[in-house]
C-alpha positions as CSV (number, residue, x, y, z in Angstrom):
1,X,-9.4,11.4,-21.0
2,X,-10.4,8.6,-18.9
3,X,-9.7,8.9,-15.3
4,X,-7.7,5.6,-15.4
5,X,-5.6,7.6,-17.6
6,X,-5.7,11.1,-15.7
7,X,-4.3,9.1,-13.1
8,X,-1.5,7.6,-14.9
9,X,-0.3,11.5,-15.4
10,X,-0.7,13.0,-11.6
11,X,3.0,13.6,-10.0
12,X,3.7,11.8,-7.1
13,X,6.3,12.4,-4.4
14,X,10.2,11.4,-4.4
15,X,12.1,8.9,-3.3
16,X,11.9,8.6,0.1
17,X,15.3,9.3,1.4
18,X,17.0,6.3,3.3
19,X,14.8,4.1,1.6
20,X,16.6,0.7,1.1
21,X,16.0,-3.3,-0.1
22,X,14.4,-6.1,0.9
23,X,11.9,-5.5,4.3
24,X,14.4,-2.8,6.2
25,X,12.2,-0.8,5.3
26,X,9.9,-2.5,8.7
27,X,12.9,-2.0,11.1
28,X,11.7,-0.9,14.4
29,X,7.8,-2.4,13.3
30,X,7.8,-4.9,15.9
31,X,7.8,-7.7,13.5
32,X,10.6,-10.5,14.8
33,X,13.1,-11.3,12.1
34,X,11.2,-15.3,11.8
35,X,8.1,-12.9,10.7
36,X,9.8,-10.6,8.4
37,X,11.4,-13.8,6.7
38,X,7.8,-15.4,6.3
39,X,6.7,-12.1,4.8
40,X,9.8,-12.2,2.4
41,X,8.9,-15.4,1.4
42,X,5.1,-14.9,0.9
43,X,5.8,-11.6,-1.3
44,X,6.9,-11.5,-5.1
45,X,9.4,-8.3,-5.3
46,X,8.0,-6.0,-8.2
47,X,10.3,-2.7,-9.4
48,X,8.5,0.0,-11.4
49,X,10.3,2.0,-14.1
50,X,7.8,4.2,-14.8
51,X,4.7,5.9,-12.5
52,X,1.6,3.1,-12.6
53,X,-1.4,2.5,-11.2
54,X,-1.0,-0.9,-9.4
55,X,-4.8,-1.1,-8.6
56,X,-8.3,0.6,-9.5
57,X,-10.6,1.4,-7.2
58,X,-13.9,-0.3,-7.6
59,X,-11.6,-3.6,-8.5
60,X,-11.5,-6.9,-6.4
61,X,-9.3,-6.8,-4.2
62,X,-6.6,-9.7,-4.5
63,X,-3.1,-8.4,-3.6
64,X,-1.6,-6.4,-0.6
65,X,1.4,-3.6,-1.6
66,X,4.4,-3.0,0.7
67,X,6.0,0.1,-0.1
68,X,10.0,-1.0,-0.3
69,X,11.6,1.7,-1.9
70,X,10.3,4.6,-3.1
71,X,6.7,6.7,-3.0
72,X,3.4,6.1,-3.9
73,X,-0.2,7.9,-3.7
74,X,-3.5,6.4,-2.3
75,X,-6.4,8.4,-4.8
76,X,-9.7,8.4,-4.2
77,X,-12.3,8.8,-7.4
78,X,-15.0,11.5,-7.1
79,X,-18.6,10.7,-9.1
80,X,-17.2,13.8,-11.0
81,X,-14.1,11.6,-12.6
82,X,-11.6,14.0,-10.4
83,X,-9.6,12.2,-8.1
84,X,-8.9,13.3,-4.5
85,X,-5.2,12.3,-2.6
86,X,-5.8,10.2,0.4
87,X,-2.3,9.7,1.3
88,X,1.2,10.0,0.3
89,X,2.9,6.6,0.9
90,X,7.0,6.1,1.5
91,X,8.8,3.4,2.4
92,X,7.3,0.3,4.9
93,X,3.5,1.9,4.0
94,X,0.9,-0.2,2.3
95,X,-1.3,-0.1,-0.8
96,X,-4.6,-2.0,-0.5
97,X,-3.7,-3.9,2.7
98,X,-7.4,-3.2,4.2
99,X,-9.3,-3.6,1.3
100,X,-7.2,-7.4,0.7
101,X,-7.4,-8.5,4.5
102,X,-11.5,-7.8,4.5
103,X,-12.0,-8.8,1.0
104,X,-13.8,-5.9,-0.5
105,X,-13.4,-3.6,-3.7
106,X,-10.2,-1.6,-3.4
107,X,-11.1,2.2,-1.9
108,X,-9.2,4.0,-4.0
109,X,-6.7,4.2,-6.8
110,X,-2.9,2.9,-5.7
111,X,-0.1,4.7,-7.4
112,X,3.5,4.0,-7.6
113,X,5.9,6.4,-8.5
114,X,8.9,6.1,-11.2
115,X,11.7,3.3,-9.3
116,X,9.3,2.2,-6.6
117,X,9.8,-1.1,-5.6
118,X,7.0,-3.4,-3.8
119,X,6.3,-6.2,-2.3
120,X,3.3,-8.0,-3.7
121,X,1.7,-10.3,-1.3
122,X,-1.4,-12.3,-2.5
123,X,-4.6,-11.9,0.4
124,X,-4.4,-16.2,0.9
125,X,-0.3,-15.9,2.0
126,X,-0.9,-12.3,3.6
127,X,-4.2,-14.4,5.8
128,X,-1.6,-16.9,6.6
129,X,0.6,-14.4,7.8
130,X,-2.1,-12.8,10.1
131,X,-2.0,-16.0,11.9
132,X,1.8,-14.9,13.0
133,X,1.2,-13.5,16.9
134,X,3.4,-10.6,16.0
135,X,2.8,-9.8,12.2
136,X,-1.2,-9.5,13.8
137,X,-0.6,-7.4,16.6
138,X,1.3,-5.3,13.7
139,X,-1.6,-5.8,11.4
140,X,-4.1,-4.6,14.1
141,X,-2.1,-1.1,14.8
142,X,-1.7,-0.8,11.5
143,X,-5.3,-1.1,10.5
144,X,-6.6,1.0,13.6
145,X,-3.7,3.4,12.6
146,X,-5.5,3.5,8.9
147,X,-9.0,4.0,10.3
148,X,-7.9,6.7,12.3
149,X,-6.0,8.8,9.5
150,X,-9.3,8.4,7.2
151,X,-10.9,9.8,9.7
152,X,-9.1,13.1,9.5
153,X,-8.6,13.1,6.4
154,X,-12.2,13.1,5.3
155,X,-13.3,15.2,8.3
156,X,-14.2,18.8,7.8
157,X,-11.9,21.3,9.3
């Protein structure tokens, strides 16, 4: 079995509770509703009726993931073909947001679970959107956020 296709079969959480449409799922980001708006428009809504794998790592990186409803997995690929969980992902998290706003491979796998919906957001709108004062200052805490976290999780205890 491939470990495309191991990953296709790995549980991943629940629905996160409260989870609802649309960008809610940001309230209390910072992000000022013009923002929020501009990232509504710059996103294509995706639902998922089954669990996928909405990128591999190792692949170009070429869209950005915001978690709307739902839960998701971050997975990282060993050289031994087993796959280690980076993160556990609800609602107003993101898949491959990093990896799209440098423009390098994707890190790791990105797995949606059964029902999850997304926002899709291609890296040229998502580098327009960076340009927003406030969706940046949110980009930058969420980036140094995501630094940190890798950080512990990859440390030894």
């Amino acid at each position: 079995m491939s470990t495309r296709d191991a990953n296709e079969k790995q549980p991943l959480p629940g629905k996160a509770p409260g989870a609802n449409e649309g960008t809610s799922c940001l309230t209390g980001s910072g992000l000022g509703e013009r923002t929020l708006q501009l990232l509504r428009q710059a996103g294509a809504p995706q639902r998922h009726l089954r669990e996928r794998t909405v990128h591999w790592q190792g692949d170009r990186s070429t869209h950005a993931y915001l978690l709307l409803v739902g839960a998701a997995r971050s997975v990282k690929q060993r050289s031994d073909g087993s796959g280690m969980p980076l993160a556990d992902l609800v609602a107003g998290d993101w898949l491959g947001l990093s990896e799209t706003m440098a423009g390098v491979p994707y890190l790791s796998d990105g797995l949606v679970a059964s029902g999850a919906e997304l926002l899709v957001v291609a890296q040229p709108a998502l580098k327009r959107l960076a340009q927003e004062g406030d969706f940046a200052s949110y980009l930058h805490r969420l980036l140094a956020l995501a630094a940190i976290e890798a950080e512990e999780t990859l440390s030894p205890a």
